[in-house]
Structures are given as structure tokens and as C-alpha cells.
C-alpha positions as CSV (number, residue, x, y, z in Angstrom):
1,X,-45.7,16.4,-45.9
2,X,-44.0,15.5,-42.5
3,X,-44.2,19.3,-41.2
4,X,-48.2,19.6,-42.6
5,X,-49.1,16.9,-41.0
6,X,-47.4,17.9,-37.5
7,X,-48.7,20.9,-38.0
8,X,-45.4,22.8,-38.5
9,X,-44.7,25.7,-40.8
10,X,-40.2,25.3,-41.0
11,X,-37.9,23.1,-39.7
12,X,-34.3,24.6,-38.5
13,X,-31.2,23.3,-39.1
14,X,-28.6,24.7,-36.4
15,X,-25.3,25.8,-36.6
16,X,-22.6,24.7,-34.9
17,X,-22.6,24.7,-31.2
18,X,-26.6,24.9,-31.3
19,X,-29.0,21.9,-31.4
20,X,-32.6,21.7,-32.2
21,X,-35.0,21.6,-29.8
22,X,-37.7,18.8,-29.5
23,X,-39.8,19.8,-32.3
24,X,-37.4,21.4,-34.4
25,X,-38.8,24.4,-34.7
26,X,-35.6,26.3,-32.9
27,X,-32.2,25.6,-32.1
28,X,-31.2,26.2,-28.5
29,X,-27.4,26.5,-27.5
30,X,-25.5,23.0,-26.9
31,X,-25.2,22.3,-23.4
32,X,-21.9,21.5,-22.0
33,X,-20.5,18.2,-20.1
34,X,-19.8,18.4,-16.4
35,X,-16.9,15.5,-17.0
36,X,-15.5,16.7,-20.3
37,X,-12.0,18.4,-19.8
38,X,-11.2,19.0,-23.3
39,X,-14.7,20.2,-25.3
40,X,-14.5,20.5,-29.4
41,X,-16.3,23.2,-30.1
42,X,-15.7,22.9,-33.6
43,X,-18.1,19.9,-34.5
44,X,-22.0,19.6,-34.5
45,X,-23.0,18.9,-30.6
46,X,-24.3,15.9,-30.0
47,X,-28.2,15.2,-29.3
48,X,-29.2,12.9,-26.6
49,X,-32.2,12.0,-24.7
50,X,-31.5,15.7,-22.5
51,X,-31.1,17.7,-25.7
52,X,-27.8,18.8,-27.1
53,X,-24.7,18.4,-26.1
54,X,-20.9,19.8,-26.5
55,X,-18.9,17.1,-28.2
56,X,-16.3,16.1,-25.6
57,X,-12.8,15.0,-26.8
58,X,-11.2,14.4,-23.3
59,X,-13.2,13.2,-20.6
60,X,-12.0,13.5,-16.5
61,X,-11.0,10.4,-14.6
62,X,-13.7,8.4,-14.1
63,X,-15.2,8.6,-17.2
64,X,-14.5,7.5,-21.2
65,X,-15.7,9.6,-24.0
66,X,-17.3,7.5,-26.8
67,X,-19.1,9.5,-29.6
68,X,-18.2,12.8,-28.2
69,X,-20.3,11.7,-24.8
70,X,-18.7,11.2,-21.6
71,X,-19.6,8.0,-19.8
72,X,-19.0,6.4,-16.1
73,X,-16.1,3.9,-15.9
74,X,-16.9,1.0,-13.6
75,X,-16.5,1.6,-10.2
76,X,-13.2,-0.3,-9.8
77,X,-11.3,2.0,-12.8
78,X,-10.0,5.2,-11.6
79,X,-9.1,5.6,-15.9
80,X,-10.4,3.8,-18.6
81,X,-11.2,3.5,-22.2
82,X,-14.9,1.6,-22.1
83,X,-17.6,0.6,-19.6
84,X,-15.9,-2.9,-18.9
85,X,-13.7,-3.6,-15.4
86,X,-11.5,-5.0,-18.1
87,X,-11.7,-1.8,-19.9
88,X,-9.3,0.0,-17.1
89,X,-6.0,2.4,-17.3
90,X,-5.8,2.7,-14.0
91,X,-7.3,1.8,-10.9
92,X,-9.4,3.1,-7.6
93,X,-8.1,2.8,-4.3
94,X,-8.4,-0.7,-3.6
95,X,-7.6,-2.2,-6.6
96,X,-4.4,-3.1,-8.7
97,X,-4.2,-3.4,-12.5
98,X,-3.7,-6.5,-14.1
99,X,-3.8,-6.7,-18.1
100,X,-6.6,-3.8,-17.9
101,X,-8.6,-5.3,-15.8
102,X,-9.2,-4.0,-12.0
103,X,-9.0,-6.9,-9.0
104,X,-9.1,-6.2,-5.6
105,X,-6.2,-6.1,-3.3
106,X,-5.1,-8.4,-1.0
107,X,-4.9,-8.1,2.7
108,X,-0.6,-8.5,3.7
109,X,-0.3,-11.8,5.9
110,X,2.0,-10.2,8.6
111,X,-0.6,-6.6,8.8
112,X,-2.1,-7.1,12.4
113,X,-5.9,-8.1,11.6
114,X,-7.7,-4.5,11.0
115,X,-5.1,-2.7,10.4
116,X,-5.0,-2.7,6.7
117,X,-5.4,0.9,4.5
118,X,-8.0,0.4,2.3
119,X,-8.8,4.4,2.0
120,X,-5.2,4.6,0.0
121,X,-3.5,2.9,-3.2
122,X,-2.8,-0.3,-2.8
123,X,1.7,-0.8,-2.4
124,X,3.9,-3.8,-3.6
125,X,1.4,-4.3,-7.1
126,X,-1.6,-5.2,-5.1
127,X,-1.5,-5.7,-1.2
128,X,-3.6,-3.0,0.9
129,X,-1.2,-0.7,2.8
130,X,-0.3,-2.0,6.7
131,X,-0.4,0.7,9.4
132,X,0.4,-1.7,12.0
133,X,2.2,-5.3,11.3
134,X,2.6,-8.2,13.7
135,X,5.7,-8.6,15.7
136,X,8.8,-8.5,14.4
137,X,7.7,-6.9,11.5
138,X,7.9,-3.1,11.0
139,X,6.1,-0.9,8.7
140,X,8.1,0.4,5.8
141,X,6.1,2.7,3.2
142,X,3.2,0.7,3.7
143,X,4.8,-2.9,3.3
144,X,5.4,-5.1,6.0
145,X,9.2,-6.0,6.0
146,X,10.7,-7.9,8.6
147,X,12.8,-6.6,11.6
148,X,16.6,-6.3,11.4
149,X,16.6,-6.2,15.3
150,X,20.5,-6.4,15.1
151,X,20.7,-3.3,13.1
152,X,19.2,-1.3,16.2
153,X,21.4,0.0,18.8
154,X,22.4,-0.9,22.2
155,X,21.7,-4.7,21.6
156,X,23.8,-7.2,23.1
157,X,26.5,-4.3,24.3
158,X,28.6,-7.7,25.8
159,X,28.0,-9.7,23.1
160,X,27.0,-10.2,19.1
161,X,23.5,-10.4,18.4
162,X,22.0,-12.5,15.8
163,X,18.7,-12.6,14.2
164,X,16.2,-15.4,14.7
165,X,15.8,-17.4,11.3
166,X,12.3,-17.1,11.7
167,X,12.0,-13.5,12.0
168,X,10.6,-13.8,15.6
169,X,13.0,-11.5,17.1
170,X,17.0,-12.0,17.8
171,X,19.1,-13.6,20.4
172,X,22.7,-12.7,22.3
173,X,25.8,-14.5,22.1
174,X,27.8,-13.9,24.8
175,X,31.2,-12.6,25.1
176,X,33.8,-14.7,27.4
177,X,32.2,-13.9,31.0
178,X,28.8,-13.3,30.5
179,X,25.7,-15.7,30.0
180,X,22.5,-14.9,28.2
181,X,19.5,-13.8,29.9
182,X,16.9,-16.1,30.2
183,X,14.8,-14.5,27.2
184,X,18.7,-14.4,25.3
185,X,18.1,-11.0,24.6
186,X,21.0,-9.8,27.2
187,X,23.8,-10.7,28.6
188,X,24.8,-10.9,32.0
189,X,27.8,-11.1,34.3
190,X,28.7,-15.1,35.2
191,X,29.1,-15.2,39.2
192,X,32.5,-15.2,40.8
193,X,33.0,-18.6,42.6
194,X,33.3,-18.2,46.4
195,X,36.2,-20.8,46.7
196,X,38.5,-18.8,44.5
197,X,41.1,-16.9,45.3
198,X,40.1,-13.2,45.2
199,X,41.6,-11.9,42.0
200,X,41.6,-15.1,40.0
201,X,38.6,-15.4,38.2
202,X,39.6,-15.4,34.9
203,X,37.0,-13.3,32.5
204,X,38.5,-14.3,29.2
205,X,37.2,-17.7,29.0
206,X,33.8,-19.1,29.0
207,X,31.9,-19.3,32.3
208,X,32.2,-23.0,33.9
209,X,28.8,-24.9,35.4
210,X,26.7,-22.6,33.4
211,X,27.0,-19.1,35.0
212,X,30.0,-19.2,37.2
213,X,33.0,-17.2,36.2
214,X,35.9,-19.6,35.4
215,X,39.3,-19.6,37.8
216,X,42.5,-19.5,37.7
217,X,43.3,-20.6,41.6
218,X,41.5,-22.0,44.2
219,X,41.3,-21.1,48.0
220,X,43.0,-24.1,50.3
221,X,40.7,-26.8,50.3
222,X,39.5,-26.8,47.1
223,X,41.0,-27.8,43.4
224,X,41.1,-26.7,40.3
């Protein structure tokens, strides 16, 4: 009764692979899906609202196959099982995963302002990568780690060099006959005293009245 009264005279029923098309009347080949990776070509295809369709078994990132269809993840997923930001395997750039669910990174609090990555994956679980950190703070794989300024060379040659407990750089502590620089990133020479006998300033103790060098015997005149 159905096909007399839409004026049909059969109705096809398609093998596998084909679909019928809107009236039923023929059955066109199944279409395939640009996202599916792994089709199954085995099974009826799949009719939707732009005919039929390959049944997909495997989708490609980005997308989740329910019903043999493959369908967007949400933005944030880079992998994922459903439609939901709580439905993610993985994540885009920009994101970190968190009991399958996508949140955005976080901006490092010693990167230089700007200077955060956020056209790579996030490092460290789920800060943005650092191309440039504030001072004293280098940039290792991505991470900002604080600088071991006393691990570099040439610092302090006349003394031992010792890092600031705030990070903020390091300072010099002198050898016997040297002072630090003002900035205590150097040390210098102490100054010879002018009423000491030439050849007895003594460089193996510390300097006496803040730089001078300390002596062993004074010109006449003077005491020691």
C-alpha cells in the first residue's frame, strides 16, 4: 500500500557497501568518511541526513566514532571518546589533562610577561612553555628553573662564589687580600698602605680598614 500510494512500482534493498537513495528506488554506493582511519567494510553503511555512509571503526584525532559515524571532539581534546571536554584522551596545545577533562594552562610566574608558548604543548603537567624567563632564571626545555650562577665559569677567580638565597643572582667571598666589588660580584685587590715598609704587606690575612692590605712593618714614624 505504502509504494501505490507514493506512486512507486519496487523498493530496493542494498547490499553491503550500498545505501538506498532517498526514495528507495536505487541503491547508490556508501560514501566514505574524510576522518575515518580504519573503515569496516564489512557491515551495512550507515544512512544519515547526506545519504549513506561507510561505517567507521577508527576515527582520526579530533574526532570519536559513535555508531560507525565520526564526530568532532571539543575543541580543547586533541583525542577523545565523546563530545564532552570531560570526554578527552588527550589534549590540544594549550591544555593539560586532568581526570579526562581538558583545562587550560597556566602562564609560569617567573616567564617574562609575553613570552609564554602557547602555539606548543603545554611542559611541567600544565604550565605554557617560557621562551624567555625573568632574571636569574634560565630557560630549560621550556620550564623556568632557577640560575646556578656559581656553576658558570670564571666567577669569583679570587674567591668562592655563593648563590643568593633568593635566586636573585650570587655574591663573592673574598680570598685573604681582596675585597668584593661594590655589586659583590668580584673581587678586587685591597690597597698597599703607603706607611709600610715596601715588601711587608702581608696578603694572607684579611685586608685591615676595609680595603687596605694588612702589614707586617711599618715605615719610621708610624706603628703597627
Amino acid at each position: 500500500q505504502n509504494l501505490e500510494a507514493a506512486n512507486k512500482t519496487h523498493k530496493c534493498i542494498c547490499h553491503v557497501g550500498y545505501a538506498p537513495i532517498s526514495d528507495e528506488t536505487a541503491c547508490d554506493r556508501c560514501q566514505s568518511q574524510s576522518q575515518c582511519q580504519i573503515p569496516n567494510e564489512d557491515v551495512a553503511c550507515v544512512q544519515t541526513s547526506e545519504g549513506g555512509r561507510q561505517y567507521c571503526n577508527q576515527c582520526e584525532d579530533g574526532y570519536y566514532v559513535s555508531g560507525g559515524i565520526c564526530s568532532k571532539c571539543d575543541d580543547a581534546c586533541s583525542k577523545c571518546f565523546g563530545p564532552a571536554i570531560s570526554d578527552c584522551r588527550d589534549c590540544a596545545v594549550g591544555y593539560y589533562l586532568r581526570e579526562n577533562t581538558c583545562e587550560q594552562c597556566d602562564h609560569q610566574p617567573k616567564c617574562e610577561d609575553g613570552k609564554s608558548n602557547m602555539a606548543v604543548k603545554c611542559v611541567n603537567n600544565n604550565f605554557y612553555s617560557c621562551d624567555k624567563c625573568v632574571d636569574s632564571y634560565g630557560v630549560e626545555s621550556g620550564i623556568c628553573t632557577k640560575i646556578n650562577y656559581c656553576s658558570l665559569a670564571a666567577q669569583c677567580p679570587n674567591g668562592v662564589c655563593e648563590n643568593l638565597e633568593d635566586g636573585e643572582g650570587y655574591r663573592c667571598l673574598c680570598n685573604p687580600g681582596f675585597i668584593p666589588a661594590s655589586d659583590e660580584r668580584s673581587c678586587v685587590d685591597c690597597t698597599p698602605q703607603t706607611e709600610c715598609v715596601t715588601g711587608s704587606s702581608h696578603y694572607g690575612v684579611a685586608c685591615v680598614l676595609t680595603n687596605r692590605l694588612y702589614c707586617d712593618q711599618c715605615q719610621s714614624g708610624y706603628y703597627n
